[in-house]
N, C-alpha and C positions, 0 to 999 in steps of 0.2 A: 261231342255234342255240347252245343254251347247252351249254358241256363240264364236265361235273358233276362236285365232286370231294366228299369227305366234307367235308373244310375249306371252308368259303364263301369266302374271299379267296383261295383255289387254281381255284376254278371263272371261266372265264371264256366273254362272250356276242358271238357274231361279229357279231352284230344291229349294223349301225351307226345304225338309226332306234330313239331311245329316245322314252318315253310326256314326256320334256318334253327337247327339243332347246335348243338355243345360239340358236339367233332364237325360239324361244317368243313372243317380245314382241312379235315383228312392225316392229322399228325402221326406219324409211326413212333404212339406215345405210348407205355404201360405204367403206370404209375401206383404203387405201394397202395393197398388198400387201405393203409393206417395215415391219417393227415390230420395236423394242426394248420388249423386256418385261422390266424390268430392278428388283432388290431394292437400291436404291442411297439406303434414308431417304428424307428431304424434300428432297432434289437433285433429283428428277425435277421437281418442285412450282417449283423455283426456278429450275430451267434453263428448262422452259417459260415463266415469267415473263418471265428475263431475252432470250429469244429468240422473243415475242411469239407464241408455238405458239397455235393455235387450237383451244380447247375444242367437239371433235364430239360429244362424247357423255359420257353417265354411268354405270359400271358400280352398278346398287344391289345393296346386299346389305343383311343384317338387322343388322350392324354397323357397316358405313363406307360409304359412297360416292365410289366411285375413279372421277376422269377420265380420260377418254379425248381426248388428242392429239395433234394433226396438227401436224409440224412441218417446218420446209424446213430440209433439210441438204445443202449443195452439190449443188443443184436439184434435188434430189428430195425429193418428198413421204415422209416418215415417220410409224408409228403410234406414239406414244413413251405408255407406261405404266408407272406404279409399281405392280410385284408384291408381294402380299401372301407373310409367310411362313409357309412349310407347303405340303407339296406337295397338298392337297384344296384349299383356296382358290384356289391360285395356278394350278392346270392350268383351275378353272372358268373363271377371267375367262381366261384363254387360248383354252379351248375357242371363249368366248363369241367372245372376237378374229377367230380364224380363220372363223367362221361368220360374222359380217359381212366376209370380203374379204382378212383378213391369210394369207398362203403362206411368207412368209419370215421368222424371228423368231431374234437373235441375245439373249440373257439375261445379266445380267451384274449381279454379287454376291461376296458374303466369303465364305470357307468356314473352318472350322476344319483346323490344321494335325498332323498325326498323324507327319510327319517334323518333324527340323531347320529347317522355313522359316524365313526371316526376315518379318516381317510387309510386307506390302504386295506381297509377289510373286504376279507372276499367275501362273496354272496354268490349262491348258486339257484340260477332262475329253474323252478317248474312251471311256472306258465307265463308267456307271454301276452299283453295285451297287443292287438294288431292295429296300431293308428300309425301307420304307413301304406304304398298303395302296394308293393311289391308282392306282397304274400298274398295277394287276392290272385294273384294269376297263378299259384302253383293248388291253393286251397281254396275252399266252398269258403263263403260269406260267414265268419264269426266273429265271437268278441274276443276271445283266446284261443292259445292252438298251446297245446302240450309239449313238456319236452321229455323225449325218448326215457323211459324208467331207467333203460341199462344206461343210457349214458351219466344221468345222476348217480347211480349206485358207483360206478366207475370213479366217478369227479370226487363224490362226497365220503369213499373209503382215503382215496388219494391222498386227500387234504390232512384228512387222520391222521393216517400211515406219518405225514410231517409233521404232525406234531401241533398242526396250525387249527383256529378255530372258524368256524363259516356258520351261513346262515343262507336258508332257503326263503326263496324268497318270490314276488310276483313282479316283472317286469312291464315296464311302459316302451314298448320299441314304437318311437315315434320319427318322423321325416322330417317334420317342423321344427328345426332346432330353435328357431327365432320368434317360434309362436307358442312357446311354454308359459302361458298366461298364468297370473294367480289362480285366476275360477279353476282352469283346466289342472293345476297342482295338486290345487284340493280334492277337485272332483276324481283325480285319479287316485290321489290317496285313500279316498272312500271305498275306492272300489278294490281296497286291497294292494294297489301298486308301494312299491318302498323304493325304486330305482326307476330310473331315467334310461336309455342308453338307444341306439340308430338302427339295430340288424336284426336283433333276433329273432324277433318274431317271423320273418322273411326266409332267416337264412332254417327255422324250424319247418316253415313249410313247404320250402323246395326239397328239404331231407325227406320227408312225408312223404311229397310227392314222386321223389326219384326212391324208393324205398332204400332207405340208406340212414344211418344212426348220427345224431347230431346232439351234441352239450354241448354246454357254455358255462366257461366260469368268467365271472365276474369279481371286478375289486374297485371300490371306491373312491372318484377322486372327485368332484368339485361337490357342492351341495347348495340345493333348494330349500332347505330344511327352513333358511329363513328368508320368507318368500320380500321381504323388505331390500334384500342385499342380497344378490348372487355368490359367492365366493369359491373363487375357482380352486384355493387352496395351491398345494403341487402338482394336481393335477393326476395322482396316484403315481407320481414317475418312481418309487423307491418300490414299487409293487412287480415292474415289471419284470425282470429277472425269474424273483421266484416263480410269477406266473406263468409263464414260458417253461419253466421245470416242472412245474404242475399240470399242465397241458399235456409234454409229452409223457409222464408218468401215465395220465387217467387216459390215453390213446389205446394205452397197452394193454389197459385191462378188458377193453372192450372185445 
């Protein structure tokens, strides 16, 4: 049933059978219920390499063609995947995951910093602001959408367990990378936001909606913080390694 609103990106369709679904293709795929779906460069690419992951499948699209694998992480099979960025492409090949097999999906990526961070620090979102359009098609019309309690519990023992320190925090998943105004910095910082970053909120509500469990860990790389000068810093690249180890730790415990 669709709930109609004058705005089209306000109106949303409780229908969960759409006229072209996530197996469309009909693949004879079964894929590990446990997936890291994770925005972490050509790391994914090279940790598969260097940990001899076995290529099950190929996401195609009309621009790239992303693998899909299977890796043993302290004997458990894993779906380990390089997220594209932007929360429309990134929740499709999710979608797609989940409809071949995946239930449990820990994410893990840079965000921009709108407080003081120091770069490399992780942050672990509870809720998302939704200023993108993607999440409106999986979820009803809100200003945040929550993220999974076990999946936090999962992420934010993990990070312990290493010895590392995090911070929870409220995320701005936005689509407009080019239209992060002053007013709109400030205005999100008021409303509790302390990070920047492209998916979340999207990739939270298609978990929602496919009932299936989703976190995200976050680690900080350029900052906002001084709305006079961007400064994209490293960009968190000395983050990513561990994050990728802390992804499939907190997978497991779900």
């Amino acid at each position: 049933m669709i709930i109609k609103n004058e705005i089209p990106i306000l109106e949303f369709d409780t229908d969960k059978n759409a006229v072209i679904m996530p197996t469309h293709a009909g693949f004879d795929l079964a894929l590990p219920e446990n997936a890291v779906f994770a925005f972490l460069s050509d790391y994914i690419d090279e940790y598969a390499k260097i940990t001899n992951a076995k290529q099950v499948a190929i996401f195609e699209s009309a621009t790239k063609n992303v693998p899909i694998y299977v890796i043993n992480h302290k004997g458990e099979e894993i779906c380990l995947v390089q997220a594209p960025v932007g929360a429309a492409p990134a929740t499709q090949i999710m979608d797609w995951l989940i409809g071949y097999g995946v239930r449990k999906i820990i994410s893990g990526g840079c965000c921009g910093a709108l407080k003081d961070y120091p770069e490399g620090m992780f942050l672990v979102p509870t809720k998302a602001l939704r200023d993108e359009g993607t999440s409106y098609h999986y979820a009803p019309p809100s200003r945040f959408i929550d993220i999974n309690k076990n999946a936090l519990k999962a992420i934010e023992s993990t990070i312990e367990e290493n010895g590392l320190r995090y911070q929870e925090v409220i995320t701005w998943t936005t689509d407009g990378f080019y239209r992060e105004t002053k007013e709109k910095v400030e205005y999100r910082k008021q409303e509790g936001c302390s990070v920047v970053e492209m998916e979340c909120s999207a990739l939270a509500a298609c978990a929602q909606f496919r009932s299936v469990v989703f976190g995200q860990i976050l680690y900080t790389a350029d900052t906002l913080c001084n709305l006079e000068k961007w400064d994209a810093r490293n960009l968190g690249k000395n983050s990513i390694e561990c994050a990728l180890k802390l992804c499939l730790d907190s997978v497991l415990k779900l």
